[in-house]
KENU-87191 format. One record per residue (C-alpha): residue in three letters; x, y, z; residue number from 1. Coordinates in Angstrom, 3 decimals. Layout:
N
Ala;X;Y;Z;NUM
...
***
This chain:
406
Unk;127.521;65.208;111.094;1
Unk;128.930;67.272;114.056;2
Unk;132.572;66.211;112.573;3
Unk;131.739;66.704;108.719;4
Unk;131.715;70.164;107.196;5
Unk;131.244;71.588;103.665;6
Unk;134.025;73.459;102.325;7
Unk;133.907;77.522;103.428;8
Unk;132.681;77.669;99.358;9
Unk;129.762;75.543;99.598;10
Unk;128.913;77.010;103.346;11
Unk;128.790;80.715;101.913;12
Unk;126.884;79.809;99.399;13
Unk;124.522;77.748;101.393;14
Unk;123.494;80.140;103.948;15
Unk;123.102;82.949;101.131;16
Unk;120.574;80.865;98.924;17
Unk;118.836;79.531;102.387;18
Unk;118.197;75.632;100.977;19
Unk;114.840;74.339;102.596;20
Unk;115.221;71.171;105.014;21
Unk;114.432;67.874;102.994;22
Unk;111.635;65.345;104.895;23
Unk;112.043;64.533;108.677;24
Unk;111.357;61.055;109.267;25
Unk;109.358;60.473;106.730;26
Unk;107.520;64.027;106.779;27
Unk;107.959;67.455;105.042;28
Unk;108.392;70.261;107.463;29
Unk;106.624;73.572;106.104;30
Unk;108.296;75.442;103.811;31
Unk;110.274;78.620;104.918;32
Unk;108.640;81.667;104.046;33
Unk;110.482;82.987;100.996;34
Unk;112.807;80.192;100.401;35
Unk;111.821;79.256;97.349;36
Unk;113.013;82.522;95.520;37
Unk;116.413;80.662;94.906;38
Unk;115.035;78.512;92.366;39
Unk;116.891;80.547;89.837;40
Unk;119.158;78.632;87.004;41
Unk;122.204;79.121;89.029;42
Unk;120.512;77.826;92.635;43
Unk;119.467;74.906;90.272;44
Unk;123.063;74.083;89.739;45
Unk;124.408;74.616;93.405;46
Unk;121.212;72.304;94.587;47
Unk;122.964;69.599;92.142;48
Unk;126.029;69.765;93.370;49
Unk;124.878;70.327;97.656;50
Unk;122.953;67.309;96.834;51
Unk;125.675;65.215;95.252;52
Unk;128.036;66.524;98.402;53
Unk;125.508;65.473;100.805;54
Unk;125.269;62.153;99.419;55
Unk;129.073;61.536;99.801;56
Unk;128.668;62.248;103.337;57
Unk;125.757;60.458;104.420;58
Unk;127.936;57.185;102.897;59
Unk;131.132;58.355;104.518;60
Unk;128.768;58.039;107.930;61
Unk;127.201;55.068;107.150;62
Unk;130.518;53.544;107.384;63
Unk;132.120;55.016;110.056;64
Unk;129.958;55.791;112.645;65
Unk;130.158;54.155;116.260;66
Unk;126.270;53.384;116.235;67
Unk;124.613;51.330;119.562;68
Unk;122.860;48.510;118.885;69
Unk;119.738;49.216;118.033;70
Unk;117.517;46.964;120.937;71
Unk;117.663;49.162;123.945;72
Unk;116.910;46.696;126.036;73
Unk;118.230;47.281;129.349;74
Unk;119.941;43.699;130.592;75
Unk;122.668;42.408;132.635;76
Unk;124.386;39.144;132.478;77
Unk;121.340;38.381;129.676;78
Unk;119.702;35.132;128.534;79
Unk;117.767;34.308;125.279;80
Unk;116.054;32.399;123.292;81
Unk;113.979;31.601;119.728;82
Unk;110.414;30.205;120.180;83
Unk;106.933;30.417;118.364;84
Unk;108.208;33.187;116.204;85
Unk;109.754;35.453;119.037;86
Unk;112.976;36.193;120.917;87
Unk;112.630;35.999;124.333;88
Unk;115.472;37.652;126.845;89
Unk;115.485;37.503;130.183;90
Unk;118.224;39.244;132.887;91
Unk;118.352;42.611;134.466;92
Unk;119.061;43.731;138.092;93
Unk;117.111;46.204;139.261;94
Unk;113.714;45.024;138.250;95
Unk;111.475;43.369;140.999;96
Unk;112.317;39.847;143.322;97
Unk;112.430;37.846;140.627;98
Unk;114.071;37.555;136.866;99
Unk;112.317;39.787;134.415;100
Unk;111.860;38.400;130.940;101
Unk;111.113;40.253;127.454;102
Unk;109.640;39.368;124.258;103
Unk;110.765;40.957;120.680;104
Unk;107.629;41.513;119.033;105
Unk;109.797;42.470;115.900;106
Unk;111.578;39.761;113.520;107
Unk;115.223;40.340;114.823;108
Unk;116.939;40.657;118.721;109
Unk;116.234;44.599;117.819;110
Unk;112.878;44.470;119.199;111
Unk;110.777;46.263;120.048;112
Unk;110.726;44.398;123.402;113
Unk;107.844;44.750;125.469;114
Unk;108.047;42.774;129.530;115
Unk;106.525;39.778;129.918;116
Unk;106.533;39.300;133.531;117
Unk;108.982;37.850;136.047;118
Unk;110.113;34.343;136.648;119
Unk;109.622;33.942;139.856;120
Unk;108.423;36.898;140.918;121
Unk;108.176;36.223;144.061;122
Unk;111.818;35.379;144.303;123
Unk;113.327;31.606;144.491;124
Unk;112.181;29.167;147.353;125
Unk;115.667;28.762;148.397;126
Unk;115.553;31.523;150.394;127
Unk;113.496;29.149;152.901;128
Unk;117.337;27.800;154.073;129
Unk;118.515;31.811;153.925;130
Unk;116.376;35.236;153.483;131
Unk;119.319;36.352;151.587;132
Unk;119.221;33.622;148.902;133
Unk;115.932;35.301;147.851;134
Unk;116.975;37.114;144.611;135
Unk;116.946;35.097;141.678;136
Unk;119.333;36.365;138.566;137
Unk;122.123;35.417;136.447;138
Unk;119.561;33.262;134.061;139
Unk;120.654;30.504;131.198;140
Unk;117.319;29.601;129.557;141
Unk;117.228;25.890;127.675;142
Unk;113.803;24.333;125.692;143
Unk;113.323;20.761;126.220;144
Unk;110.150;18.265;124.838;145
Unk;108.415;21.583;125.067;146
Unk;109.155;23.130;128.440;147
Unk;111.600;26.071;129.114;148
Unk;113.862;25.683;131.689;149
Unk;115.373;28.850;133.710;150
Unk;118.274;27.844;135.496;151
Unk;119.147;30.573;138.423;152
Unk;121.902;31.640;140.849;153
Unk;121.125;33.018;144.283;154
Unk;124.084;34.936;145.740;155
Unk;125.100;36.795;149.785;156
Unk;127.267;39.613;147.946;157
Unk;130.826;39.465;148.334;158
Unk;130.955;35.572;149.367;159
Unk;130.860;32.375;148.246;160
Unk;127.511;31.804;149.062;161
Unk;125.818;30.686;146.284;162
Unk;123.170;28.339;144.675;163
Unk;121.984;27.142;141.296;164
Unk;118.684;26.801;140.753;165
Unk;116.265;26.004;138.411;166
Unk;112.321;26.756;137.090;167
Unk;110.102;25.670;134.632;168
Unk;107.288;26.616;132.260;169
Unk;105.456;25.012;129.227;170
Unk;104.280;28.636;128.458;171
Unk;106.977;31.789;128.291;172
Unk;103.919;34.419;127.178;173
Unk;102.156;33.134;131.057;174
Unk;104.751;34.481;133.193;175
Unk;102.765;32.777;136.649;176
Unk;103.095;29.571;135.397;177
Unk;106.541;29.431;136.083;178
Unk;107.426;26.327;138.662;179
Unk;110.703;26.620;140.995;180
Unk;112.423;23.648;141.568;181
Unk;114.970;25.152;143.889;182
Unk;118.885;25.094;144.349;183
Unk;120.569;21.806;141.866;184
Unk;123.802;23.119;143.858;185
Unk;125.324;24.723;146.806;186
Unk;128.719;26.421;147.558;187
Unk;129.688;27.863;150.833;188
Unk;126.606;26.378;153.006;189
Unk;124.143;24.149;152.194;190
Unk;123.966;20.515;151.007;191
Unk;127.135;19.407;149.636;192
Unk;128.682;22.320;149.329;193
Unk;132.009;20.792;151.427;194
Unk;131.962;18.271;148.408;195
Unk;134.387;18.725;145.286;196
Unk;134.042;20.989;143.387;197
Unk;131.564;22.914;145.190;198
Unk;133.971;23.441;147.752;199
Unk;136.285;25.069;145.762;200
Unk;134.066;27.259;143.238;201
Unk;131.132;29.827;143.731;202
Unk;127.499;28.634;142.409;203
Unk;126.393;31.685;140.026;204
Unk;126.374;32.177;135.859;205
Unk;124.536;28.883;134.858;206
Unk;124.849;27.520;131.144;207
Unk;123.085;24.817;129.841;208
Unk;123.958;22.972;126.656;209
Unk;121.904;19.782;125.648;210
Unk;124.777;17.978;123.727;211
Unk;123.424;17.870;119.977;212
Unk;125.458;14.711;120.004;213
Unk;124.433;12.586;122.633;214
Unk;121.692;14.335;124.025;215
Unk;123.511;15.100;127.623;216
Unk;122.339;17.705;129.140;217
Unk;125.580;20.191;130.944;218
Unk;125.455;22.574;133.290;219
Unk;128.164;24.671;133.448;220
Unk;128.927;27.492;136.339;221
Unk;131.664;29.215;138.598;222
Unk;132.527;32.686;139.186;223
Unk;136.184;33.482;140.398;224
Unk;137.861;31.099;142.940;225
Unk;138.992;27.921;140.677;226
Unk;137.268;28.781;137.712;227
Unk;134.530;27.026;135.734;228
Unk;133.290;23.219;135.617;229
Unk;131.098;21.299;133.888;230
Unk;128.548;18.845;135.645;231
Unk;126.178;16.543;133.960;232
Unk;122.264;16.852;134.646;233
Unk;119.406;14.374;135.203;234
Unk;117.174;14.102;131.950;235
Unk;115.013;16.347;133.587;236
Unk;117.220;18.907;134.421;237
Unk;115.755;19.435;137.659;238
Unk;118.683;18.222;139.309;239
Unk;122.423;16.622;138.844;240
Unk;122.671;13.524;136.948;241
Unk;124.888;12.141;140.406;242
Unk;122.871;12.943;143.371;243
Unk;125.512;12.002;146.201;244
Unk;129.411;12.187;145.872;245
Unk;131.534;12.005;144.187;246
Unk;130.028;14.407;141.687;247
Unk;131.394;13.573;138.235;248
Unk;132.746;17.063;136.683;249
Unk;135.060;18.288;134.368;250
Unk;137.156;21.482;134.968;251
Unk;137.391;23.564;131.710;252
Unk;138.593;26.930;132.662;253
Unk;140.867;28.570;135.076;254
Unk;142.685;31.755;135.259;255
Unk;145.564;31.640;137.932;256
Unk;145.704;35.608;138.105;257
Unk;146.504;37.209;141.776;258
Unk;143.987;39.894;143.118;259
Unk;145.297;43.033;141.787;260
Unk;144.736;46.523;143.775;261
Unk;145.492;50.077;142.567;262
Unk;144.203;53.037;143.688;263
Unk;139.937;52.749;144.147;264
Unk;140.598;49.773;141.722;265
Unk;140.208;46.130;142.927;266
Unk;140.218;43.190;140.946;267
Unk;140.181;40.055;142.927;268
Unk;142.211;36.489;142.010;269
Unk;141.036;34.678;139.562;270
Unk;138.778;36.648;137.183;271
Unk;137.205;34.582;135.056;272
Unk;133.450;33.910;134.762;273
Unk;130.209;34.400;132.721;274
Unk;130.751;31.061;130.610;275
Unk;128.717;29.838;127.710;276
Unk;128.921;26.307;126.272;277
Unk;127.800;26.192;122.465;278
Unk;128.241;23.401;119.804;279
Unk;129.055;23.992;116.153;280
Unk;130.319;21.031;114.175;281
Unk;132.836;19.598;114.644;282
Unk;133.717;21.563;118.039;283
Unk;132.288;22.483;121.226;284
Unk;133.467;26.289;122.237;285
Unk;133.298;28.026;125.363;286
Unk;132.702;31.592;125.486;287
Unk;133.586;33.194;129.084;288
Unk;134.127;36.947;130.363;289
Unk;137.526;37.877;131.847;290
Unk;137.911;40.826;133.940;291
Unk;136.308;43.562;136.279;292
Unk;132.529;43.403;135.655;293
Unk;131.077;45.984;137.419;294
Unk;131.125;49.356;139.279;295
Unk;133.118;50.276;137.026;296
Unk;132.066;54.109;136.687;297
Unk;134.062;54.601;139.764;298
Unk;137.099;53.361;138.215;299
Unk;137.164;53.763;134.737;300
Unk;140.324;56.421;134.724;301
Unk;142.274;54.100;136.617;302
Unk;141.507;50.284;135.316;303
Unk;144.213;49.110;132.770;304
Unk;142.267;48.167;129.721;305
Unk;143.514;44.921;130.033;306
Unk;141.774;44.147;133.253;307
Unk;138.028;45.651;131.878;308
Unk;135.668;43.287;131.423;309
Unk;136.041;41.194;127.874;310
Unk;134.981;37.611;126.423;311
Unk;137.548;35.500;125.872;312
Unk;137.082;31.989;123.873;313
Unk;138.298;27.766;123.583;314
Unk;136.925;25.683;121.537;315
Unk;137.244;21.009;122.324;316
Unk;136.498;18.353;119.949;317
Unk;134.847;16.694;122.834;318
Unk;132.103;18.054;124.960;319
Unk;134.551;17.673;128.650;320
Unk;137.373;19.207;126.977;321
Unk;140.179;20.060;126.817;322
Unk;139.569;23.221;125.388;323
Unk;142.569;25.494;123.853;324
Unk;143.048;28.883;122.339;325
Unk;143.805;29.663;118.896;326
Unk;146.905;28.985;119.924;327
Unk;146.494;25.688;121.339;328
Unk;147.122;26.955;125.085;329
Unk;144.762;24.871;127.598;330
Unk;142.645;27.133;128.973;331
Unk;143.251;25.561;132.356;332
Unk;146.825;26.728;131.669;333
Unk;146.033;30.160;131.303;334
Unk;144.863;30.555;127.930;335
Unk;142.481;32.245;126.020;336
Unk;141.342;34.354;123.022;337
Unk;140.606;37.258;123.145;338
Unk;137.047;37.012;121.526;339
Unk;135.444;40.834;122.159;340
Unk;136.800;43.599;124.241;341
Unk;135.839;47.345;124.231;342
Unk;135.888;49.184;121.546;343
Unk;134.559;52.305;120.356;344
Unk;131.014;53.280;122.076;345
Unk;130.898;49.241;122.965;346
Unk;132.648;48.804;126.658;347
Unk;132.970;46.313;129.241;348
Unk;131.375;43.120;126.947;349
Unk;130.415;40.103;129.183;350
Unk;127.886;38.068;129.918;351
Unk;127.799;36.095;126.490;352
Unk;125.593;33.624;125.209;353
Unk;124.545;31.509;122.103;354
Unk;121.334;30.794;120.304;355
Unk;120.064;29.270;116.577;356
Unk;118.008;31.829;114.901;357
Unk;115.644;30.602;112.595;358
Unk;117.462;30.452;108.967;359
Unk;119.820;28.191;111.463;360
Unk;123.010;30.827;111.630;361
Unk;123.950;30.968;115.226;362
Unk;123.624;34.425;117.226;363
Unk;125.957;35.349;119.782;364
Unk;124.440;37.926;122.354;365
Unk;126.099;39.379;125.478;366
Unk;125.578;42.949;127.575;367
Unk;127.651;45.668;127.287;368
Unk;128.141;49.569;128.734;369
Unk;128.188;52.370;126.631;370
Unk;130.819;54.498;126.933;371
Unk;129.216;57.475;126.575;372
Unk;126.784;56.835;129.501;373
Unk;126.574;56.789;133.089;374
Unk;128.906;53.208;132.859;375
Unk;125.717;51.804;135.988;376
Unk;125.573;48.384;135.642;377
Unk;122.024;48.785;135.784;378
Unk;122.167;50.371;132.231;379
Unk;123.882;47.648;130.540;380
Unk;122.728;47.119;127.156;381
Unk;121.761;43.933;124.848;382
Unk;124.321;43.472;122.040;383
Unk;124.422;40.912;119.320;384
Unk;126.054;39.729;116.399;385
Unk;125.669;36.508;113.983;386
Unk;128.183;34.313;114.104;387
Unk;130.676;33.581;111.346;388
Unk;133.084;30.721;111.024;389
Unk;136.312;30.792;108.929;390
Unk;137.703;27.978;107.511;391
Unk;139.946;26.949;110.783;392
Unk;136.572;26.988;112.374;393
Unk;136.571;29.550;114.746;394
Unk;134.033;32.101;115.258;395
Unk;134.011;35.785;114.504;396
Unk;131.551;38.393;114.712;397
Unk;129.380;39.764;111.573;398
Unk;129.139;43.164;110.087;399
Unk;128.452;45.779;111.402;400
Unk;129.798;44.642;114.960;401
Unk;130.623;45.991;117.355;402
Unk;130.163;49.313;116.699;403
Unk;126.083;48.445;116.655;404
Unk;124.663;44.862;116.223;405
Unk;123.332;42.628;113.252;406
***
């Protein structure tokens, strides 16, 4: 209420007939010694109308202020999923070898969330071709016939060396029965990876869709460089559906953007990534982040708004594409809609992602800074939002979003 006040009337009055503090969450403090002797006829009155006042203002605030989603959950580039009764999340950077993994024990994506474990806690067996290729993160989590599938990327910072991998569990609550599988794909060394299009993207943000439709399963990665593709995977998603070239793919997404520098701010070519593929009839739509991602407490007085991190959005009648923008703009033309930006204490949105809650509504999660932190990417938050769909069919975000999430 720091930017509400009572008129100077109502304050005078207030301090001179000393009102005692209502409950505290839930609980009466102790009553102030003497505070009662303003129970008079005319203190009776003022109570009235300082109630009725207070009332007004605690609705003005209920519908105007900036309030952060109410998980806490600390996650980067996140993951989730519904099963057995529970949401399960998994992403975050800073938290041992492998990918840490959460489960809400309450009957929303607001938690609480209590750790599981790690997948992979020992970190991915790809880094038997490279030490480096250790780290496991980026997760896209899919359920199939009863196993969970955690698809992967492995990363050297600042190149294109990258892999896709994947790991699998018929039990999320027994975090060391997790199975890796390895890299499905390679770009900049390894197998393949001087194949199209692995020679011409970078292996990290996995998203799986099993086509509701024909029962395909899709991977669908790329960071940067020439944007995002979509390959088709074996029917047990351990591996690509073509083994040996050429690799059937379909490219979906590019953003033909030069590197831009200014100042301490760098934002290289091409800045498109974080893709999710979701399916709500009659169209398939593709969520993907646009933008600077990260470190971006060093530059946040110099980045143009434009350039900060944001989702953007397409939507195809087919599973390969093409997908447009709302206004009909291929997105391998440059388009793009702007789906969620910053705004308010929400800042730097990205990492998105799609899941079917259990009354069936679709949820659309992602990670965000707040603005009135430490802007660390290791402090990125879990937002959500249910999905609604207008009558043209494309998606927006419910109430109250973004200022919090529900």
């Amino acid at each position: 209420m720091s930017n509400l006040s009572l008129p100077s009337s109502l304050r005078s009055l207030s301090k001179k007939h000393e009102l005692e503090p209502g409950p505290i969450n839930g609980k009466d403090p102790p009553p102030k010694k003497g505070s009662r002797r303003w129970l008079n006829r005319d203190g009776i009155f003022l109570t009235a109308l300082l109630i009725v006042f207070v009332t007004a203002i605690v609705v003005v605030i209920t519908r105007v202020q900036t309030t952060p989603p109410a998980s806490n959950l600390l996650v980067h580039d996140p993951a989730a999923i519904y099963s057995n009764g529970h949401f399960y999340a998994f992403g975050g950077a800073d938290i041992g070898p492998g990918v840490p993994y959460y489960k809400s024990h309450g009957s929303s994506m607001n938690g609480p969330w209590n750790m599981v474990g790690q997948v992979l806690p020992n970190g991915s067996k790809t880094h038997e071709a490279n030490e480096q290729f250790k780290k496991p993160w980026a997760p896209a989590v899919v359920e199939k016939n009863g196993t969970y599938y955690v698809f992967y990327a492995t990363t050297i910072p600042s190149t294109r060396k990258s892999t896709i991998g994947v790991a699998a569990s018929v039990n999320l609550d027994a975090p060391d029965t997790w199975i890796d599988y390895g890299a499905i794909i390679y770009t900049g060394e390894g197998p393949n990876s001087d194949q199209y299009p692995f020679n011409v993207t970078n292996a990290i943000d996995a998203s799986v869709l099993i086509d509701p439709k024909s029962g395909t399963p899709i991977l669908q990665y790329g960071s940067y460089w020439d944007g995002i593709f979509q390959l088709p995977l074996s029917s047990d998603l351990r591996s690509l559906k073509d083994p040996t070239p050429p690799f059937s793919n379909s490219h979906i997404v590019y953003n033909g953007a030069t590197a831009i520098k200014n100042g301490s701010f760098h934002l290289g070519a091409h800045p498109i990534e974080g893709s999710a593929l979701a399916y709500h009839a009659p169209y398939y739509y593709v969520y993907y982040a646009h933008g600077a991602c990260c470190g971006l407490a060093k530059v946040v007085n110099t980045i143009p708004p434009a350039d900060v991190y944001q989702i953007r959005i397409g939507r195809s009648e087919t599973l390969t594409g093409p997908f447009v923008d709302k206004n009909g703009t291929d997105l391998l033309q440059g388009g793009g809609t702007t789906f969620l930006a910053s705004h308010g204490n929400v800042f730097a949105p990205g990492g998105p992602g799609v899941l079917t809650a259990p009354d069936g509504s679709d949820i659309f999660y992602y990670h965000y800074m707040d603005r009135n932190g430490d802007l660390q990417d290791k402090h990125a938050l879990l937002g959500w939002n249910t999905l609604v769909y207008g009558d043209d069919g494309w998606p927006s975000l419910s109430k109250p979003d973004p200022e919090g999430s529900g």
